[in-house]
N, CA and C atoms as a LAMMPS dump frame, in Angstrom:
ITEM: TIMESTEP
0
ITEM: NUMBER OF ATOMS
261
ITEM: BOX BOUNDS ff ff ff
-5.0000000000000000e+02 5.0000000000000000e+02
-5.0000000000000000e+02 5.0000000000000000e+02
-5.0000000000000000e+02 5.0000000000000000e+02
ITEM: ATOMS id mol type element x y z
1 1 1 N 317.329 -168.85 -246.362
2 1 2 C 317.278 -170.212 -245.871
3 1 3 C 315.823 -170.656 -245.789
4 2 1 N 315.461 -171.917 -246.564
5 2 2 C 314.248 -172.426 -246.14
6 2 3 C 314.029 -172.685 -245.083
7 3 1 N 312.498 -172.328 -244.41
8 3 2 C 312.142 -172.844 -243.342
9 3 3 C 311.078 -174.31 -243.564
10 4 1 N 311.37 -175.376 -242.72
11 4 2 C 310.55 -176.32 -243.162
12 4 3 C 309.059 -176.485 -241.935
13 5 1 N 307.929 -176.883 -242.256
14 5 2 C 306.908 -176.91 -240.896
15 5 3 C 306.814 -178.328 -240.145
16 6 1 N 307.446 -179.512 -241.285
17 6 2 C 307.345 -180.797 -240.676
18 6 3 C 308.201 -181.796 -241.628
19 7 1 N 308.425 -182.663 -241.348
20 7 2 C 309.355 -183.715 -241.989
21 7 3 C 309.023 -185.36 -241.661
22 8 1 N 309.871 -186.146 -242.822
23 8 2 C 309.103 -187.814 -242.08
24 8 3 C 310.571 -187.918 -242.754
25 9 1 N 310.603 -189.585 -242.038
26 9 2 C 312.268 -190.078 -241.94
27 9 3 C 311.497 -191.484 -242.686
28 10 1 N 312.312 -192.027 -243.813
29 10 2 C 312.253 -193.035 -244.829
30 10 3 C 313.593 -194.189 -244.706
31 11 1 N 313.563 -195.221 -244.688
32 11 2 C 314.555 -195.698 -244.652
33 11 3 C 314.881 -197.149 -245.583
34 12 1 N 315.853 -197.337 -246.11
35 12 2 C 315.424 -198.751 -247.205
36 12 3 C 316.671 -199.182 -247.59
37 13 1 N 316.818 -200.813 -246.872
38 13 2 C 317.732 -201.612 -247.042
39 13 3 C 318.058 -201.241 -248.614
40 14 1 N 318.88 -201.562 -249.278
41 14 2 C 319.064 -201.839 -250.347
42 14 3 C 321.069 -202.486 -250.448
43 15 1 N 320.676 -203.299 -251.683
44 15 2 C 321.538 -204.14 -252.16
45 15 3 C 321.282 -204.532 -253.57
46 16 1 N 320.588 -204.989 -254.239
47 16 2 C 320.124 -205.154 -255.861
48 16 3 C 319.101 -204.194 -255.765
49 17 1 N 318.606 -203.253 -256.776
50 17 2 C 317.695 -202.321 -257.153
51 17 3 C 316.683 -202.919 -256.012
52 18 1 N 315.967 -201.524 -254.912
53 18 2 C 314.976 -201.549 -254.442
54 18 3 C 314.079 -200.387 -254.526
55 19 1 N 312.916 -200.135 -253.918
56 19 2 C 312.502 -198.955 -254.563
57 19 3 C 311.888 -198.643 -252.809
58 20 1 N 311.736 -197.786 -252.416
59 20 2 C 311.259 -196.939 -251.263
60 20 3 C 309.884 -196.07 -251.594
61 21 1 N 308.94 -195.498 -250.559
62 21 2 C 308.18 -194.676 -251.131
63 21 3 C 307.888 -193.597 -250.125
64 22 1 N 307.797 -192.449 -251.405
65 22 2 C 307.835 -191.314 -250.156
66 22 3 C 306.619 -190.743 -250.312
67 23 1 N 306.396 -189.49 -249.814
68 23 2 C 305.069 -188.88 -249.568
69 23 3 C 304.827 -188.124 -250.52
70 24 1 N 305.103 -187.741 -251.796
71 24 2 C 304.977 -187.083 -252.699
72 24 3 C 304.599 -185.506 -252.796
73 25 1 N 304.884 -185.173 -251.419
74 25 2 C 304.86 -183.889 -250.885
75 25 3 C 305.755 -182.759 -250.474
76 26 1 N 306.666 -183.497 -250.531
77 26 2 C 308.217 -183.183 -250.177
78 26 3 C 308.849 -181.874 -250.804
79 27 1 N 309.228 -180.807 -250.036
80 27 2 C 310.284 -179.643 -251.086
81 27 3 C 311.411 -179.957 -251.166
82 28 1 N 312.03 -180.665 -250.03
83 28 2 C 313.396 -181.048 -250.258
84 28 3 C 313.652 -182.354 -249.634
85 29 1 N 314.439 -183.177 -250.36
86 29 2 C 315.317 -184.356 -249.539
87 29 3 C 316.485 -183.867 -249.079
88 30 1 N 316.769 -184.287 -247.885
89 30 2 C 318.191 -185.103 -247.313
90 30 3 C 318.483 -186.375 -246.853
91 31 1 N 319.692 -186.693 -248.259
92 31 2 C 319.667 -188.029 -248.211
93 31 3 C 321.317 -188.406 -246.991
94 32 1 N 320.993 -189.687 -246.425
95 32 2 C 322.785 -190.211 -245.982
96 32 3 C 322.48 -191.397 -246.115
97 33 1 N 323.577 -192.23 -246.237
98 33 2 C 323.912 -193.553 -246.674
99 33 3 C 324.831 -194.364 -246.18
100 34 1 N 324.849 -195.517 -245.145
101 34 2 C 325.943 -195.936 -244.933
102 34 3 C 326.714 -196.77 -245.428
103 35 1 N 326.645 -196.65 -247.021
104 35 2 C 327.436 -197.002 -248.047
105 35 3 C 326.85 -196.658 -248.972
106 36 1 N 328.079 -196.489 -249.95
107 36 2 C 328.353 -195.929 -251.658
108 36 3 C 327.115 -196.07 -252.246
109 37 1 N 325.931 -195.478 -252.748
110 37 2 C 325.325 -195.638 -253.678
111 37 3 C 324.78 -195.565 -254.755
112 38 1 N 323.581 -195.682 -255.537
113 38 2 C 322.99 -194.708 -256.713
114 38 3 C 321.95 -195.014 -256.192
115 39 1 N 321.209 -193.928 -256.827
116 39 2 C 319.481 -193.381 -256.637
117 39 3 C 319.15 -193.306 -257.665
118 40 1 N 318.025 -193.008 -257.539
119 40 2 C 317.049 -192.751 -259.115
120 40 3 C 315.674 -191.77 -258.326
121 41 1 N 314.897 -190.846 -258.793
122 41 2 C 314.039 -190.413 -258.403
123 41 3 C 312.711 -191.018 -259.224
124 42 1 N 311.327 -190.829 -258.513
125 42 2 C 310.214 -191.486 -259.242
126 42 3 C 310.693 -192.457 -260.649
127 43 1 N 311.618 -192.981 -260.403
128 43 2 C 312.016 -194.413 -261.141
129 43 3 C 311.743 -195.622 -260.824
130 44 1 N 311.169 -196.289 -261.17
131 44 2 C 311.188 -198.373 -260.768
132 44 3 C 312.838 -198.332 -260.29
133 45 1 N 313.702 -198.525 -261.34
134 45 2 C 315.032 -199.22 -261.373
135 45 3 C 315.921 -198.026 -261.779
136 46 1 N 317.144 -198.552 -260.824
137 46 2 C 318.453 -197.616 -261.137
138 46 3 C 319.509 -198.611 -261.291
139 47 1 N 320.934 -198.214 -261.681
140 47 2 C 321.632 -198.553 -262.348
141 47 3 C 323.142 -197.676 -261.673
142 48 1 N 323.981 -198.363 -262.011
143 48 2 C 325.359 -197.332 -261.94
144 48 3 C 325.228 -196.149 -263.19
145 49 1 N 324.91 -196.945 -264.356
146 49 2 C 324.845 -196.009 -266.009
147 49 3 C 323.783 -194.907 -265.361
148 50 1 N 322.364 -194.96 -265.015
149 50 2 C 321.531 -193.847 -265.153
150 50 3 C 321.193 -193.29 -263.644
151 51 1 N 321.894 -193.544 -262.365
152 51 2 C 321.844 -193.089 -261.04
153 51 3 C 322.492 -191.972 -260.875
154 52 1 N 322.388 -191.183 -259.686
155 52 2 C 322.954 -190.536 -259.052
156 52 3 C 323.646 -190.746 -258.258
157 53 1 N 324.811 -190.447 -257.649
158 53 2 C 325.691 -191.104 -256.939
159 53 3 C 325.669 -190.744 -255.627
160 54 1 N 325.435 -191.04 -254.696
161 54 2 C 325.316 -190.887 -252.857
162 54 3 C 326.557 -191.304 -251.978
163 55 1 N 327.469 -190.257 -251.975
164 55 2 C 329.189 -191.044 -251.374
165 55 3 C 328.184 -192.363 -249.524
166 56 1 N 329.143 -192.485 -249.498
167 56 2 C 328.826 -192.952 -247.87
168 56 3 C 329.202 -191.961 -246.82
169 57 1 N 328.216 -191.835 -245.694
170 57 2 C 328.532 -191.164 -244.981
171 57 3 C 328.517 -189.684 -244.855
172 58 1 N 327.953 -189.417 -246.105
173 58 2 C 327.85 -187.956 -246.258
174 58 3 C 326.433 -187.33 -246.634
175 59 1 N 325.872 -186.205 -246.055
176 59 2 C 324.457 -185.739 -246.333
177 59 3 C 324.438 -184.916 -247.689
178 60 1 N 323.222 -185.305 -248.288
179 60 2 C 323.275 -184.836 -249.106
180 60 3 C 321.585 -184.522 -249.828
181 61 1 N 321.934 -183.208 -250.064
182 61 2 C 320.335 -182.035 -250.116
183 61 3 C 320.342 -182.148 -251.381
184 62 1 N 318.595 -182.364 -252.168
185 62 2 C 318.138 -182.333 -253.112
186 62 3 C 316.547 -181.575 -252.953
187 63 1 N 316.757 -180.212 -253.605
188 63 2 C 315.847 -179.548 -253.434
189 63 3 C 314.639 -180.342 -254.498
190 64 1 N 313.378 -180.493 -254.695
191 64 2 C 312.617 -181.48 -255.302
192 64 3 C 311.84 -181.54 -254.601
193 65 1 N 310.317 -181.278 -255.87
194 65 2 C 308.927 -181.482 -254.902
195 65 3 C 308.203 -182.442 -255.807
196 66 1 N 307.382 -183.502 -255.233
197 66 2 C 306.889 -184.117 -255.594
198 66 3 C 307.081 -185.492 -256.109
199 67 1 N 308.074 -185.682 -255.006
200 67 2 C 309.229 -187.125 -255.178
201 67 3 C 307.97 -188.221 -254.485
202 68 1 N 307.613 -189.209 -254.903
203 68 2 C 306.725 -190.181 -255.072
204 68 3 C 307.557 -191.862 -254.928
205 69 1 N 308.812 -191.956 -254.915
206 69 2 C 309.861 -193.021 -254.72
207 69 3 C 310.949 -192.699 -255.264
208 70 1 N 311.615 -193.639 -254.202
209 70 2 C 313.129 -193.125 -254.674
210 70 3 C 313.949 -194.642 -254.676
211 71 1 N 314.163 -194.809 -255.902
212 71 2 C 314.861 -196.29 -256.2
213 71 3 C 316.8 -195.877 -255.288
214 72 1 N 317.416 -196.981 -254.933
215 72 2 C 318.612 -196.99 -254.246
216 72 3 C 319.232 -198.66 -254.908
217 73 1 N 320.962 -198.772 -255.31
218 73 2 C 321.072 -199.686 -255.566
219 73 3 C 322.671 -199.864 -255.101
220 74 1 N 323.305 -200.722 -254.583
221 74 2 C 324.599 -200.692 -253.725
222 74 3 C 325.721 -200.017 -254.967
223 75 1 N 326.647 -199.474 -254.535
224 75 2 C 328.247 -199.164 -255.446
225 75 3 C 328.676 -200.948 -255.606
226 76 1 N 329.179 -200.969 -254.315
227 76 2 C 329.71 -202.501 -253.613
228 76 3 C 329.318 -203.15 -252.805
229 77 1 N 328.781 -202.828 -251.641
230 77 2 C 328.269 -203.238 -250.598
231 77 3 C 326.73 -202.504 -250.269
232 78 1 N 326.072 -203.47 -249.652
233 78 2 C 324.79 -203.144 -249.302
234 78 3 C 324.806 -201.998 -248.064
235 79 1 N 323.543 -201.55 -247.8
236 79 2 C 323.678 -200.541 -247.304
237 79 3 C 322.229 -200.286 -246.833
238 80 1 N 322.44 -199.044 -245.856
239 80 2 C 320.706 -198.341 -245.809
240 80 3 C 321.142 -196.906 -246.103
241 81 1 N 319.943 -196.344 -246.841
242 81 2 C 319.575 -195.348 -247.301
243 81 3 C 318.435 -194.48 -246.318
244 82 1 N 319.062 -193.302 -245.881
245 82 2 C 318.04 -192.449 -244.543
246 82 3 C 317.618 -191.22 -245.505
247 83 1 N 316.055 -191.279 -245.51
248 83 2 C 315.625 -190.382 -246.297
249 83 3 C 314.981 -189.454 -245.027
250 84 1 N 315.293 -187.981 -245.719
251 84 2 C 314.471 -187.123 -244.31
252 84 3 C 313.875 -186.077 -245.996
253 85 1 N 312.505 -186.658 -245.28
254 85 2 C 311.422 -185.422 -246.303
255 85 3 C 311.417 -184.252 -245.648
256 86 1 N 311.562 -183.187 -245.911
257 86 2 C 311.11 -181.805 -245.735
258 86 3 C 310.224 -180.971 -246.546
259 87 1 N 308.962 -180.885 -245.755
260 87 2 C 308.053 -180.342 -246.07
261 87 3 C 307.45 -178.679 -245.596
């Protein structure tokens, strides 16, 4: 099990493609969402075609270092996106 020494909490309305920015330091994300979404990593713009999919309501770990923004864009409904960096 990783141990982490510190973490920062990110957070970003989204509804039409927005983009967030993180600390580019990061070993792992955990993402939650309180609605359906897609992501994109160090991307401008995401899409349903080239996203990743984020159910609602559910956490979800992406091991990844050196995440620099993280684009978010609604399924259906708008939403916020809770980013927790672990460093």
């Amino acid at each position: 099990m990783n141990q982490f020494t510190n973490n920062r909490i990110v957070q970003i309305d989204f509804d039409a493609s927005v983009v967030g920015t993180l600390s580019g330091f990061c070993k792992e994300l955990l993402l939650t969402s309180t609605e359906a979404c897609y992501i994109r990593i160090n991307q401008a713009t995401v899409t349903v075609a080239n996203g990743y999919f984020i159910p609602a309501d559910t956490s979800v770990k992406i091991p990844i270092t050196q995440a620099d923004t993280i684009s978010a864009i609604k399924e259906t409904t708008a939403g916020k996106l809770t980013i927790l960096e672990l460093f």
